[in-house]
C-alpha positions in Angstrom: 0.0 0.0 0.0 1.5 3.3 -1.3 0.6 6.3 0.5 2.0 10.0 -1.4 1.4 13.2 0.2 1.4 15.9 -2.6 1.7 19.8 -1.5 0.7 22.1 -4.5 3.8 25.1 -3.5 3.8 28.9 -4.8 7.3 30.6 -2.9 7.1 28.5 -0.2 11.0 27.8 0.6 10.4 29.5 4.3 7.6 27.3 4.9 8.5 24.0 2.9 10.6 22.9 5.7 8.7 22.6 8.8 5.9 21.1 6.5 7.6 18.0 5.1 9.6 17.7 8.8 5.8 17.3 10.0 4.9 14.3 7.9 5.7 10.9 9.0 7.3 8.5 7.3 5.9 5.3 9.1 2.5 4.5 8.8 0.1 1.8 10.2 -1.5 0.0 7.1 1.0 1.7 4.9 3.8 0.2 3.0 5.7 3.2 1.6 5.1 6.9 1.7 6.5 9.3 -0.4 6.0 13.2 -0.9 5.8 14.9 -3.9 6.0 18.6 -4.6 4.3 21.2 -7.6 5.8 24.0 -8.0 3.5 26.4 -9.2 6.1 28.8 -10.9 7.8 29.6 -8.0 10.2 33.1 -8.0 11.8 31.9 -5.1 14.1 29.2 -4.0 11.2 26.4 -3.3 12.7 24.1 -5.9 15.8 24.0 -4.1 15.0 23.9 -0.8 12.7 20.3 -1.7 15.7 19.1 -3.1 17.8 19.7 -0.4 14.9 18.6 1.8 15.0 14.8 -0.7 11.6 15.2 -1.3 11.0 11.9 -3.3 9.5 13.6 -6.7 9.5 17.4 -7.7 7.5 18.9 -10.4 7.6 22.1 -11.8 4.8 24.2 -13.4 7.1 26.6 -15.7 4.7 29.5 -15.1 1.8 30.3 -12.7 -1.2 27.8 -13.0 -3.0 28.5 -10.2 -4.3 25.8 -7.4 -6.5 24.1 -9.0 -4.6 23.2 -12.0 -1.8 22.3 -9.8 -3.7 20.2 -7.5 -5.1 18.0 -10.8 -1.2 17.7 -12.1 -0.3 16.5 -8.8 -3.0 14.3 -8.6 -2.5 12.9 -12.4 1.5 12.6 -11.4 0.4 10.7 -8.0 -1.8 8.0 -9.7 1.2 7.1 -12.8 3.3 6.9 -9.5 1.2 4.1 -7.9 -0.7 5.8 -5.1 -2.9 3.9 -3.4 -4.2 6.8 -1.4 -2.9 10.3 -2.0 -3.2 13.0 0.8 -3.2 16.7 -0.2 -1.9 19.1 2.3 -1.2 22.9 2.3 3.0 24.2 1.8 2.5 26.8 4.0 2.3 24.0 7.0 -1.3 25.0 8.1 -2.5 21.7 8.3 -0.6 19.2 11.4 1.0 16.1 9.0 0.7 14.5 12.0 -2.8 14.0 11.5 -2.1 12.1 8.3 -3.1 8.6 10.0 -6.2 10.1 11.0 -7.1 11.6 7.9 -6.1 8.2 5.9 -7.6 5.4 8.5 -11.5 5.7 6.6 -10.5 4.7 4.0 -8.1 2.0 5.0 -11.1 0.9 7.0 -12.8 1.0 3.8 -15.5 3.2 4.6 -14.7 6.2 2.7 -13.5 7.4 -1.0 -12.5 10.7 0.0 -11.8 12.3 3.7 -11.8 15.8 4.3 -9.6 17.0 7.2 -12.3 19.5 9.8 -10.4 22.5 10.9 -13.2 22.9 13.4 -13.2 26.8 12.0 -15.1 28.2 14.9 -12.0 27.2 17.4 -9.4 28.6 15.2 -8.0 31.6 16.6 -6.0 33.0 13.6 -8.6 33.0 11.4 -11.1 36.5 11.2 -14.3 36.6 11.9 -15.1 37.4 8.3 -13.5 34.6 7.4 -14.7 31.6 9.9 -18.5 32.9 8.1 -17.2 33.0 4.9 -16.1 29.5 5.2 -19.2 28.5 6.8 -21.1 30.2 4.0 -18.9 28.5 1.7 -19.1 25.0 3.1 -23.2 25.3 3.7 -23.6 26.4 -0.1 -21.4 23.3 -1.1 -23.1 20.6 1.4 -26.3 22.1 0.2 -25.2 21.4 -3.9 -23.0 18.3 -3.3 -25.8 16.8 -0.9 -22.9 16.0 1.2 -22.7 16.6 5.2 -19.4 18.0 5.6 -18.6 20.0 7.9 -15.2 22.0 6.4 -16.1 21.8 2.4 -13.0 24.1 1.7 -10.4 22.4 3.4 -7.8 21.5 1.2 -6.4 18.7 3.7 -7.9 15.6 2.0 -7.4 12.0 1.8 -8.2 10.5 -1.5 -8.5 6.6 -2.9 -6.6 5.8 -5.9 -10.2 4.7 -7.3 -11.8 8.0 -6.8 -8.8 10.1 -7.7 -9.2 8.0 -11.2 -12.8 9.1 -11.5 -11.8 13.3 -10.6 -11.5 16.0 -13.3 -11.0 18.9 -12.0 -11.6 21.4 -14.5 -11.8 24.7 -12.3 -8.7 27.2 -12.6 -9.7 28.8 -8.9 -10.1 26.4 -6.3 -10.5 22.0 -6.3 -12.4 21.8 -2.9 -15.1 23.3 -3.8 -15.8 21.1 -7.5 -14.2 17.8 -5.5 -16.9 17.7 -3.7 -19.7 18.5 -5.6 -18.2 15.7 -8.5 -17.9 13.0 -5.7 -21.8 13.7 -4.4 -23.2 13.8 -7.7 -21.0 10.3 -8.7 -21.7 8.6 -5.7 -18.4 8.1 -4.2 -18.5 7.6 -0.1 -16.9 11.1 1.5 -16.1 11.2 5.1 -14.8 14.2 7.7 -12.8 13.8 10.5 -11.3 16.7 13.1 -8.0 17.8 12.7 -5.2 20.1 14.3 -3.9 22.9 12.4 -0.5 25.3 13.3 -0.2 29.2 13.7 -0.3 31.2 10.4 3.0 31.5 8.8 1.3 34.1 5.9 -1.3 35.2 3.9 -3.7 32.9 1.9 -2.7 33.1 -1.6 -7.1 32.7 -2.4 -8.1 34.9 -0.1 -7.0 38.1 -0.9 -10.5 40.1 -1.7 -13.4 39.5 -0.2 -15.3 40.3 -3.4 -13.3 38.6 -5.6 -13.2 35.2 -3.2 -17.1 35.6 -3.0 -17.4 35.8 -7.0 -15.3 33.6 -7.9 -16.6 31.0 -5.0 -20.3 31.1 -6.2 -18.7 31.4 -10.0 -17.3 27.7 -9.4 -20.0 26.6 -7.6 -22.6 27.4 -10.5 -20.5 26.1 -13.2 -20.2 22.4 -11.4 -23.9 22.4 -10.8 -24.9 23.0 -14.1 -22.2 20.7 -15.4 -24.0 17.6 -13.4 -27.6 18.9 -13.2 -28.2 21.4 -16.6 -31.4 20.2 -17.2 -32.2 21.9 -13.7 -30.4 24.7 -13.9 -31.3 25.7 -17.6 -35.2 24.6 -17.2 
């Protein structure tokens, strides 16, 4: 059983570090885990610091793609790897790797496709008020599409089976959570949530820059997945 923990990276070489350091390498269940890297046209010396770091595979977007692109290429490069599961976790180390067996054991158990890591928003002390109901606004809007109960719908620590990675397209250029979600409802595929720690903030969100421009381009994703699965509803 192959586990690979991908981590989608834009100028993360101050933040790469403690991130990888945070993942273990020995799993219950788990034969061989491996970490693999996308740069997402990084200025800055992320490239070099994974290297120095071993990180076991490094890809390299030669210009900016933006998340959601990135996340697909890593998730295309994790299944011609062999991943059985692949975990997808945050460079900027906001997500605990220690969590990793927690986030992986449903489906091991095999009682999930997909796990989605609950930041339990509400506790989180870093985050702004605006954002903990943005995110709440977010996650209600996609639980209400995806007909799926969970909790944190734009976490972007997730645990995903090589089967239902194989039946993903992510097509969005802004953000995977968000269309994830409402694919694996509409196709069936068993999605679980389980709580999770996260660390202080290192530095700003790279998404959430403009409240105006998250909100649009949130509902903008949200409608285009809806009417790509249901446009006999939304058209009629």
């Amino acid at each position: 059983m192959k586990l690979i923990v991908q981590i989608p990276c834009y100028n993360e070489e101050e933040t790469l570090p403690a991130t990888v350091a945070d993942i273990p390498r020995q799993i219950e269940g788990i034969d061989e885990v491996e970490i693999l890297i996308v740069s997402d046209g990084s200025t800055d010396r992320t490239v070099e610091v994974a290297r120095e770091l071993g990180i076991d595979h490094i890809l390299v977007n030669k210009n900016n793609k933006g998340l959601a692109r990135t996340f697909r290429i890593g998730l295309d490069a994790c299944l011609r790897l062999g991943a059985d599961i692949i975990v997808n976790t945050d460079g900027d180390n906001q997500y605990e790797g220690a969590d990793i067996p927690l986030l992986i054991q449903p489906i091991l158990d095999g009682r999930a496709d997909i796990v989605v890591g609950d930041r339990m928003t509400s506790a989180v002390s870093h985050f702004s008020p605006m954002k903990k109901r943005l995110q709440n606004l977010g996650s209600f809007a996609v639980r209400s599409l995806s007909e799926l109960d969970i909790p944190d719908a734009v976490s972007g620590y997730r645990a995903i089976s090589r089967d239902a990675a194989l039946q993903l397209n992510i097509v969005s250029t802004f953000s995977y959570t968000i269309e994830m979600l409402i694919q694996a409802g509409k196709k069936g595929l068993a999605v679980n949530s389980v709580p999770i720690r996260t660390n202080p903030k290192t530095r700003e969100s790279h998404l959430f820059k403009s409240i105006p421009k998250f909100i649009e381009r949130l509902l903008t994703t949200m409608a285009r997945m809806y009417a790509m699965f249901q446009p006999l509803r939304v058209f009629f």
